[in-house]
PLY file of the C-alpha trace (Angstrom):
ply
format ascii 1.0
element vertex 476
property float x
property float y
property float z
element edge 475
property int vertex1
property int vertex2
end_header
-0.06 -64.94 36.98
-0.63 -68.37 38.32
-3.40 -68.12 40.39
-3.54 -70.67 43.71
-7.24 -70.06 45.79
-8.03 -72.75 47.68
-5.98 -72.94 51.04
-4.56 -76.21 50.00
-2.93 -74.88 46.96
-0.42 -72.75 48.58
2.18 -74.92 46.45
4.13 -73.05 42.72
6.33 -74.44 40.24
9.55 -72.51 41.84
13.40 -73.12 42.63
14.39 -73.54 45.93
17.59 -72.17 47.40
20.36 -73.40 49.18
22.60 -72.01 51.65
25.42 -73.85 51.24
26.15 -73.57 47.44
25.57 -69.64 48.03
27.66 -69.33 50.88
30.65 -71.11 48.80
29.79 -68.66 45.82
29.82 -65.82 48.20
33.15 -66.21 49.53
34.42 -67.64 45.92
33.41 -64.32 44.51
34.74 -61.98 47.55
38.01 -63.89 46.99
37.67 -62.87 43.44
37.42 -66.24 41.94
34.02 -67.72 40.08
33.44 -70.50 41.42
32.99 -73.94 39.49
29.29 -74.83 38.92
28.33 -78.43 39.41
26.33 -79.25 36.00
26.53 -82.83 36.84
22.61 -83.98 38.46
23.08 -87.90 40.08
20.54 -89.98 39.77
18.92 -90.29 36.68
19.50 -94.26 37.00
17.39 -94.77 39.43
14.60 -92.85 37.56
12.19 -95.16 35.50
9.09 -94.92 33.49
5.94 -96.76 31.83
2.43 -96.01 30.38
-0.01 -97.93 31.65
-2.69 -99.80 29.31
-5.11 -96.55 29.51
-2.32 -94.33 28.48
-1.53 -93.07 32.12
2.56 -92.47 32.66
3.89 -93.74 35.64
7.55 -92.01 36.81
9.32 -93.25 39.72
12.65 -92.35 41.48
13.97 -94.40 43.94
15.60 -92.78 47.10
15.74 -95.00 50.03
17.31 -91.87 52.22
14.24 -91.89 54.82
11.32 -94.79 54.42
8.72 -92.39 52.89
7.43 -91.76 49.64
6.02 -88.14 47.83
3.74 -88.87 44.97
2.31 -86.27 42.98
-0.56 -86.57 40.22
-0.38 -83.96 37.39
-3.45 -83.28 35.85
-3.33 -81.52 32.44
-6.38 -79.52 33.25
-6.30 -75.68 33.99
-8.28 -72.55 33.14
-6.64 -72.49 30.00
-9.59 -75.45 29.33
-12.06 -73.96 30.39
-14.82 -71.44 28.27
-17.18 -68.39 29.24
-19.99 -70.50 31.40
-17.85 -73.14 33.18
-14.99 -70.19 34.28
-13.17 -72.15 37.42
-14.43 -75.49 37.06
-10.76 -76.58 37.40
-10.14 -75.49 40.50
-13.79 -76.38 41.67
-12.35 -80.03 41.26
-9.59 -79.58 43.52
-12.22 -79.20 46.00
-14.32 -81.88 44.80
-11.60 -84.49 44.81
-11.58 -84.87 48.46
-15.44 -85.23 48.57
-15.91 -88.70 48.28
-16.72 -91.52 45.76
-19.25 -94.06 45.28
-17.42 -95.85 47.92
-16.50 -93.73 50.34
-17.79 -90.44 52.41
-16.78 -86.53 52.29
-13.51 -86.20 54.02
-12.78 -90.23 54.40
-9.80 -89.48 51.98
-8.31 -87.14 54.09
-8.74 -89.30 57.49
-7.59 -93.10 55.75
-4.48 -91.24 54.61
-3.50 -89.12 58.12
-4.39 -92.14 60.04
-1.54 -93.85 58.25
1.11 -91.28 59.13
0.01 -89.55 55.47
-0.34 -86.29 54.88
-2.02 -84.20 51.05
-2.54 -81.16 49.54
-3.57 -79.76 45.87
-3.40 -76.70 43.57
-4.87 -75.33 40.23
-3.22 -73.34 38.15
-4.17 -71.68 34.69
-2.28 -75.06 33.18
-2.43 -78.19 35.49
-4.01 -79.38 38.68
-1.70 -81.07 40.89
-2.62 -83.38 43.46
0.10 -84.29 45.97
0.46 -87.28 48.90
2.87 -87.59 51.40
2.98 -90.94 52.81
5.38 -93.40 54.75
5.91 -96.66 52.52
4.00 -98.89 54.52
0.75 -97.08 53.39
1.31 -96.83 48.92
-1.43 -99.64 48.93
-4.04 -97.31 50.71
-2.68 -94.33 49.01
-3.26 -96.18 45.02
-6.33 -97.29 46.62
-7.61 -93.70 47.72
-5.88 -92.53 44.34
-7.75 -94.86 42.20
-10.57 -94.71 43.56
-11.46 -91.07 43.49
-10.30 -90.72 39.75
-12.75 -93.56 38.68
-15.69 -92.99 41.24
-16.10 -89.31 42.20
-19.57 -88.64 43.57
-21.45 -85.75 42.28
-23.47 -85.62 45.33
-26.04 -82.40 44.77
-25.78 -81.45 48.85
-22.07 -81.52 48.13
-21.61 -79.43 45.06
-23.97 -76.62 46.50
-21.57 -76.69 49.84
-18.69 -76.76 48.30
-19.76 -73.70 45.52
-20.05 -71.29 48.42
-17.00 -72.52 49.77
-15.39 -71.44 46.49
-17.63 -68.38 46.30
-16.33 -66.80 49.59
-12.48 -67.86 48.41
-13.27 -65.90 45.95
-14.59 -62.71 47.54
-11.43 -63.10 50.51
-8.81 -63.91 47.61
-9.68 -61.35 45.22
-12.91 -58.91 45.56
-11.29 -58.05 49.35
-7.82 -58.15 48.16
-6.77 -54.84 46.12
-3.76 -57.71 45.10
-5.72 -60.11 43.77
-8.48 -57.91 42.04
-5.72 -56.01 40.21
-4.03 -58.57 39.00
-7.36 -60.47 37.61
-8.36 -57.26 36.11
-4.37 -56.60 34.20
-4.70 -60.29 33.41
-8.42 -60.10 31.86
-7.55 -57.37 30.06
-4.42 -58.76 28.58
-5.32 -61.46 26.49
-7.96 -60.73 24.23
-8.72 -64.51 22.63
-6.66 -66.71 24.84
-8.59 -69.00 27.97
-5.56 -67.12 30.05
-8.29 -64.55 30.54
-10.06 -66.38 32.51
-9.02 -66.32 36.46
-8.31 -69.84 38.00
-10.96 -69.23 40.31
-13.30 -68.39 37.82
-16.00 -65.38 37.36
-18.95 -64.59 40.28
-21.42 -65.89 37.77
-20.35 -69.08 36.35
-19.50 -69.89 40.05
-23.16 -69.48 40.80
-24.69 -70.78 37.49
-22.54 -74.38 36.85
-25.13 -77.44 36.47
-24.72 -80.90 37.12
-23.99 -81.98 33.40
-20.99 -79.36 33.11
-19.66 -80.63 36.10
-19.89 -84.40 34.78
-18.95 -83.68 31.11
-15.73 -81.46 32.22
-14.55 -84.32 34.82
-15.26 -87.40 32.30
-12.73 -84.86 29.78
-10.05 -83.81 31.56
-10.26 -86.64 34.28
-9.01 -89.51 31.97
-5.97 -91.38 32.95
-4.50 -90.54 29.92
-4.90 -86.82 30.86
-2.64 -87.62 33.64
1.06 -88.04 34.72
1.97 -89.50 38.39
5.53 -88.96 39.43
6.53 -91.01 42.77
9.97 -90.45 44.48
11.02 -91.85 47.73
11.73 -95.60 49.44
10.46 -97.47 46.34
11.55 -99.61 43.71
10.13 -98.80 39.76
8.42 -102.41 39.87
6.35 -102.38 43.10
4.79 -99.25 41.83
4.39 -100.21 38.23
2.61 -103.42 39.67
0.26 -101.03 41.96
-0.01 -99.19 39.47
-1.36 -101.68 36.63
-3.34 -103.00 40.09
-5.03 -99.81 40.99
-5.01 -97.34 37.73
-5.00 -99.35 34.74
-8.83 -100.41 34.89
-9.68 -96.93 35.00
-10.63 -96.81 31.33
-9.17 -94.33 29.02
-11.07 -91.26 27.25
-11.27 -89.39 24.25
-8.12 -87.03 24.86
-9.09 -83.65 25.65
-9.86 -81.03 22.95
-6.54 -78.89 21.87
-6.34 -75.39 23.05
-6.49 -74.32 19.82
-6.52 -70.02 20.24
-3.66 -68.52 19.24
-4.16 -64.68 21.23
-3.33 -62.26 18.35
-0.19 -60.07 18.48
-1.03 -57.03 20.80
-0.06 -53.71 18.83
0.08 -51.29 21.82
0.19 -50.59 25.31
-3.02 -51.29 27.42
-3.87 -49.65 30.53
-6.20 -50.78 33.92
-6.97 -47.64 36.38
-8.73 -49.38 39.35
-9.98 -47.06 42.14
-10.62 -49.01 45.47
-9.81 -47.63 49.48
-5.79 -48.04 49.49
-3.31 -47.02 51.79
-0.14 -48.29 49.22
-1.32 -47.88 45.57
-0.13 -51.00 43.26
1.45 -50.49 39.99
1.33 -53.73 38.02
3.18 -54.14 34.70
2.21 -57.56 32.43
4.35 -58.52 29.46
3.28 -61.12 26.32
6.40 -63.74 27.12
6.68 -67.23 25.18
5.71 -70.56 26.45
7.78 -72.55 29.36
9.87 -74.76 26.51
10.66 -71.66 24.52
14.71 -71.77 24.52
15.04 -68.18 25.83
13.59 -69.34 29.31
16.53 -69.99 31.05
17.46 -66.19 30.12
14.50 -65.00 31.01
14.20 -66.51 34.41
17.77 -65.35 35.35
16.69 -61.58 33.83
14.35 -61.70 36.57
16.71 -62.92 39.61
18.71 -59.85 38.08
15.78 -57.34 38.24
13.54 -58.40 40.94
14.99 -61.15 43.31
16.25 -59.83 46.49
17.44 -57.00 47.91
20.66 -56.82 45.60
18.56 -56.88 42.85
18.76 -54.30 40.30
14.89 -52.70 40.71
15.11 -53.11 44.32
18.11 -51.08 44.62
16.78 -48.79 42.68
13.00 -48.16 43.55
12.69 -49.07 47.12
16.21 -48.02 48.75
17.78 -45.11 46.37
15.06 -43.31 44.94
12.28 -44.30 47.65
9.61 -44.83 45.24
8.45 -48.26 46.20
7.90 -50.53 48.91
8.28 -53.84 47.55
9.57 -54.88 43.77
9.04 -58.56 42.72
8.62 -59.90 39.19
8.24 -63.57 37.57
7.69 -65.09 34.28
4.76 -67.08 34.50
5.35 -70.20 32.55
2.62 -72.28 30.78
1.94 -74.49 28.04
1.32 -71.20 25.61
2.56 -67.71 25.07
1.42 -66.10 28.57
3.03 -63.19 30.30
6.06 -61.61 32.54
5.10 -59.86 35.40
6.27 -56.67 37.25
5.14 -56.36 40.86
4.58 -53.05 42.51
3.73 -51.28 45.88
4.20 -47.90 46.29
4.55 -45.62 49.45
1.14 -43.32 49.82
1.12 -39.68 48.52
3.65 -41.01 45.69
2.96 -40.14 41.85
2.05 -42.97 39.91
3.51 -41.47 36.33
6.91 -40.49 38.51
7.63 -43.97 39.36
6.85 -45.64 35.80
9.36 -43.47 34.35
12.07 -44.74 36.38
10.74 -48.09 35.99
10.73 -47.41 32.45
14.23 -46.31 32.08
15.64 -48.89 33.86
14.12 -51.69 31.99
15.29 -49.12 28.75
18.82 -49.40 30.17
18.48 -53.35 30.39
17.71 -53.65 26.86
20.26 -51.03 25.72
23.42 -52.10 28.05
22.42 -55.30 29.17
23.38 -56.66 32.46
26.84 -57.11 34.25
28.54 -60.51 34.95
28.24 -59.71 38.49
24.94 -59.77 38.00
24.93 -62.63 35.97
26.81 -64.60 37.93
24.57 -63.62 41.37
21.14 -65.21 39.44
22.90 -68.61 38.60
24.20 -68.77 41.70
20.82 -68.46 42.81
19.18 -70.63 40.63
21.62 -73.67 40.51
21.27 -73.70 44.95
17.70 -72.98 44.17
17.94 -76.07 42.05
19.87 -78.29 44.37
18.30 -77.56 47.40
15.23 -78.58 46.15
16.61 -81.65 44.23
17.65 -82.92 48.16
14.35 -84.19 49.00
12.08 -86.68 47.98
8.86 -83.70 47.28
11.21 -81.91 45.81
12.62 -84.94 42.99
8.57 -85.91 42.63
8.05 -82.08 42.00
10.74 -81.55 40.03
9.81 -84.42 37.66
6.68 -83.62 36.90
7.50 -80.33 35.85
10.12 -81.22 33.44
7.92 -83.99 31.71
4.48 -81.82 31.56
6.01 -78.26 31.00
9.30 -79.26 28.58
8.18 -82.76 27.18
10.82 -84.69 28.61
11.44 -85.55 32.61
15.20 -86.65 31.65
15.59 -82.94 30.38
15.51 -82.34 34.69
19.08 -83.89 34.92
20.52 -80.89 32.11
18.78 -78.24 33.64
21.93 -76.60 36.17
24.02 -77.07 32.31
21.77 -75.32 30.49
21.92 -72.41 32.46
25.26 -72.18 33.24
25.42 -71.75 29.10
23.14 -68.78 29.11
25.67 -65.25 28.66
24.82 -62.16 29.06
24.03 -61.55 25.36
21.21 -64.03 25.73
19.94 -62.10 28.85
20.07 -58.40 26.65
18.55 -60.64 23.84
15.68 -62.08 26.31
15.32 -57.85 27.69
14.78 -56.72 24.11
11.80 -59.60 23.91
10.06 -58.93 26.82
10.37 -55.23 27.24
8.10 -53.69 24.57
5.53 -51.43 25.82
3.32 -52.28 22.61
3.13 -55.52 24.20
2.56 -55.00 27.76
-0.61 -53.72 30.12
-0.48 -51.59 32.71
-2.38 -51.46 35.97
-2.87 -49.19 38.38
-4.63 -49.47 41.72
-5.37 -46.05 43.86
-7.49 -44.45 45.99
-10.26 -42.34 44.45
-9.74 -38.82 44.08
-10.76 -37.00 47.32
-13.86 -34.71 46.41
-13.91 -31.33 47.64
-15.54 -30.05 50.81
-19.00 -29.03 50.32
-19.57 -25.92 51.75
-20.84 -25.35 54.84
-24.61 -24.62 54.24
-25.21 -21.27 56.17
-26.92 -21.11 59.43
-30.26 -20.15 59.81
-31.36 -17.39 61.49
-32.83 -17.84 64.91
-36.41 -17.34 65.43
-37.80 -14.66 67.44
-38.72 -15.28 71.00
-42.33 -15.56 71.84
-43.23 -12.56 73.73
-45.02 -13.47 76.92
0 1
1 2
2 3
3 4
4 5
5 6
6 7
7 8
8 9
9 10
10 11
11 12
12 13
13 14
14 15
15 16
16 17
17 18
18 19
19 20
20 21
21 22
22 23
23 24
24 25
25 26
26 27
27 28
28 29
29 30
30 31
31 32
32 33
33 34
34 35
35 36
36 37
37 38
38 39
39 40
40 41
41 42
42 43
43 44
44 45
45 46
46 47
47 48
48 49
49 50
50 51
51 52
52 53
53 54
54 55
55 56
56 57
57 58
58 59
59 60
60 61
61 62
62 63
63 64
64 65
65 66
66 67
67 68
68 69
69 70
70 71
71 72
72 73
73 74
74 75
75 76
76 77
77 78
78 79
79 80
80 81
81 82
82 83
83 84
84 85
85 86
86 87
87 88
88 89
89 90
90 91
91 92
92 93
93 94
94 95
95 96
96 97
97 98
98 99
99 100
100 101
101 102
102 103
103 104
104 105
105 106
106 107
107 108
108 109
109 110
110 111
111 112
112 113
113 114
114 115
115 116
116 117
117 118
118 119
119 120
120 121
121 122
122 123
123 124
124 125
125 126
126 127
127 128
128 129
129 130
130 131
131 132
132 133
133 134
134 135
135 136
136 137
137 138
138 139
139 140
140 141
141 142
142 143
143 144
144 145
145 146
146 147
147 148
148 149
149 150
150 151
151 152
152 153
153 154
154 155
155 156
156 157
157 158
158 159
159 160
160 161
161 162
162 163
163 164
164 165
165 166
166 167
167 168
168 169
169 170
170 171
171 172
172 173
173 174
174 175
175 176
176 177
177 178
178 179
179 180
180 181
181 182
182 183
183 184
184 185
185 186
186 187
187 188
188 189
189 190
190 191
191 192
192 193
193 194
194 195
195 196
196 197
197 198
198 199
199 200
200 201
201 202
202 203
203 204
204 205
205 206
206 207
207 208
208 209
209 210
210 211
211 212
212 213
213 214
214 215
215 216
216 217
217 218
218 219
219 220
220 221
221 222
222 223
223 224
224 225
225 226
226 227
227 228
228 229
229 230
230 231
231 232
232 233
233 234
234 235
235 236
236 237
237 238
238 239
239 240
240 241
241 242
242 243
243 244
244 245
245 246
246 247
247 248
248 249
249 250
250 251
251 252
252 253
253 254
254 255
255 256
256 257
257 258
258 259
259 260
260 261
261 262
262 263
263 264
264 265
265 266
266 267
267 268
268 269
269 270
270 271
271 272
272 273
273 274
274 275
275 276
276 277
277 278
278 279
279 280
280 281
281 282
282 283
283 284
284 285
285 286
286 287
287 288
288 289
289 290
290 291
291 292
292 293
293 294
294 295
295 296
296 297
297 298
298 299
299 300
300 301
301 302
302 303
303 304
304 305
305 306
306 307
307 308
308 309
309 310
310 311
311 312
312 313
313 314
314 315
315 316
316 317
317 318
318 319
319 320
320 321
321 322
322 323
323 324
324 325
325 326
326 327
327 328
328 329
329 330
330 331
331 332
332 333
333 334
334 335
335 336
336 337
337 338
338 339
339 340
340 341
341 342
342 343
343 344
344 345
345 346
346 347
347 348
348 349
349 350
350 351
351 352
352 353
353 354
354 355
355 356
356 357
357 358
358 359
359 360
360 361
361 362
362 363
363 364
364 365
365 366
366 367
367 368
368 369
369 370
370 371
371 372
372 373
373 374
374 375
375 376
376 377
377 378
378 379
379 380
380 381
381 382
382 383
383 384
384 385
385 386
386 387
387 388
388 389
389 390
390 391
391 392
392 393
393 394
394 395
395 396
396 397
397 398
398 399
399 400
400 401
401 402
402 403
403 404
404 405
405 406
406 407
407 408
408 409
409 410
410 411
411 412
412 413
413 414
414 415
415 416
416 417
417 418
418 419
419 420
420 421
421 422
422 423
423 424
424 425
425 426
426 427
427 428
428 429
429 430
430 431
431 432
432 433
433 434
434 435
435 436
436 437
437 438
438 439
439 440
440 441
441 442
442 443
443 444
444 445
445 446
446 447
447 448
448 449
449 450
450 451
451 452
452 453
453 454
454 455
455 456
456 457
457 458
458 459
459 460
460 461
461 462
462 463
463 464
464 465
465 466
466 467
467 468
468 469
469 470
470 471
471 472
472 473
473 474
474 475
């Protein structure tokens, strides 16, 4: 599961909804008529690229609706690159990259860009580290400046890095060692993969937190830092040529690197079910279910993604119905298939109501997921998720964050930016065959791990130690 720890990073590579398309394929479907999906995405004319000198790609949609411009820098760097030692270096970065430079002070990124009208934020994730700016378009010169500057001159002040390590540290303990959430899910995710980095949480272990020197700090930024490790995708009130000029102004100096070393692990097929028992103080125990699932460009995606609107998304959804308002059994049921550049996992999201038994709700769980794989889903059903998914889609696609986000997701998770303007297509093909057929991938309990988070066992009394008997009165 994608893992976002620094208070910046409250950001995910998700569809957004809208209202409107829903609404019309509400009353289209009381009226008992499906309603046509729009498959057609405007605007892929005004969408340009380049690759700078240092092998940097620049991608740029114009959209002149408001005078402001979202730009968002897509690092390929993750925990997935990271090995025992150096465990959330990635994410330490985040943090780092608002620190300063050779030329300017801790925090002086932050207060150049919000005294401009600008606004920024960040996340890490076990693939990428994305770096986003929200600026009006009389300030992209500052912004490239700022930009450029902290990718080619990032201080490694020593003052800095210990400050900034216990700021991580304590994220850490708040995020996951005081989170019965968060620890669970680290410890289902650990204990998943076997050989892949995915092991590894994004915010990294207690002790390479404390134990990181100087030259792995220096030798992981130099590596994953290049420009030619990066993507920036820029939509808003700008033309293609005023940012390809500040671009080759600002960026293309920055020299280019050796490219990064290849993930090269392949995790090994996992032959049977794996289980976490985790007893900490818990009011609602967690049941947490992780499935091996293929890589974001894998072809079943699409069906995957809308298996999960079926199962988990909402309260119409199929486990929700099931586990939280017929049968009582949970509190909350969410799910997602966590996407990356390899073979990573599906999740299953449980809370459960106290006093319930753990084994009790698994085998409902388990037989509905059974009857998914043996029956399939409806077309109501079907039709519900890509109704949700293409207003998701549009919604999103409205703003000028949400075209820059977009973007950059398409071209670093599926190769290909233009393959943004298919996407509401390509799941309007998916039928419900493909949906059984994506079930029958993902639902194999030889391939899945199990966690369970409870309180201990209550011991038994002691009993009470017998009184002793009173001593004799002193006679006078």
């Amino acid at each position: 599961m994608p893992d976002f720890p620094r208070s910046r990073a409250l950001s995910s590579l998700v569809w957004m909804i809208s209202p409107l398309i829903l609404g019309m394929a509400t009353s289209a479907g009381a009226a008992g008529a499906k309603p046509a999906p729009a498959t057609v995405v405007p605007g892929a004319e005004q969408v340009r690229s380049t690759t700078l000198a240092n092998g940097m790609k620049i991608i740029v949609w114009t959209d002149r609706d408001i005078p402001n411009v979202a730009l968002y820098n897509w690092v390929r760097v993750g925990s997935r690159n990271e090995v025992p030692g150096i465990t959330g270096l990635a994410h330490f970065f985040e943090h780092m990259m608002f620190n300063g430079s050779s030329k300017r002070q801790p925090g002086e990124f932050d207060r150049l860009l919000e005294s401009q009208g600008g606004s920024n934020n960040a996340f890490t994730t076990d693939n990428v580290t994305v770096y986003q700016d929200w600026v009006p378009r009389s300030a992209l010169d500052l912004t490239f400046d700022l930009e450029s500057d902290r990718l080619a001159n990032l201080a490694f002040d020593p003052k800095v890095i210990e400050s900034e390590r216990g700021v991580v540290y304590s994220e850490r303990r708040l995020r996951t060692e005081d989170s019965n959430e968060g620890f669970l899910a680290e410890q289902v995710q650990a204990t998943a993969f076997v050989a892949h980095p995915y092991q590894f949480p994004t915010i990294g272990w207690p002790a390479d937190i404390q134990s990181w020197k100087l030259e792995d700090l220096q030798r992981f930024f130099k590596t994953h830092y290049a420009p030619n490790n990066c993507t920036l995708v820029l939509a808003g009130d700008v033309s293609a040529d005023e940012i390809f000029a500040l671009a080759k102004k600002y960026l293309e100096p920055i020299p280019r690197q050796e490219p990064p070393p290849p993930v090269r692990t392949t995790e090994p097929e996992q032959l049977g079910e794996k289980t976490v028992r985790v007893e900490r103080e818990a009011s609602t125990p967690l049941l947490y279910l992780a499935y091996k699932s293929p890589a974001a460009n894998d072809p079943q995606g699409p069906a995957i993604n809308l298996l999960m609107t079926i199962l988990t998304d909402g309260d119409a959804s199929r486990l929700h119905r099931l586990l939280v308002e017929e049968k009582k059994l949970a509190i909350d049921v969410s799910g997602a298939f966590s996407e990356g550049f390899d073979p990573g996992l599906t999740w299953l999201w449980l809370t459960l109501p106290e006093g319930v038994k753990v084994p009790e709700v698994q085998k409902v769980l388990d037989d509905a997921l059974a009857q998914a794989v043996a029956q399939g889903v409806t077309e109501a059903e079907l039709t519900r998720a890509k109704n949700l998914f293409a207003s998701t889609f549009w919604k999103k696609l409205a703003t000028i964050d949400g075209k820059a986000s977009l973007l950059g997701e398409f071209e670093v998770f599926n190769g290909d930016y233009r393959k943004l303007f298919d996407a509401p297509a390509t799941y309007e093909k998916v039928t419900r065959e493909d949906v059984q057929k994506a079930a029958a991938l993902i639902f194999q309990d030889r391939h899945r791990t199990v966690g369970i988070l409870q309180s201990p066992p209550a011991e038994s009394a002691p009993a009470p130690t017998p009184a002793a008997p009173a001593a004799p009165e002193a006679k006078p």
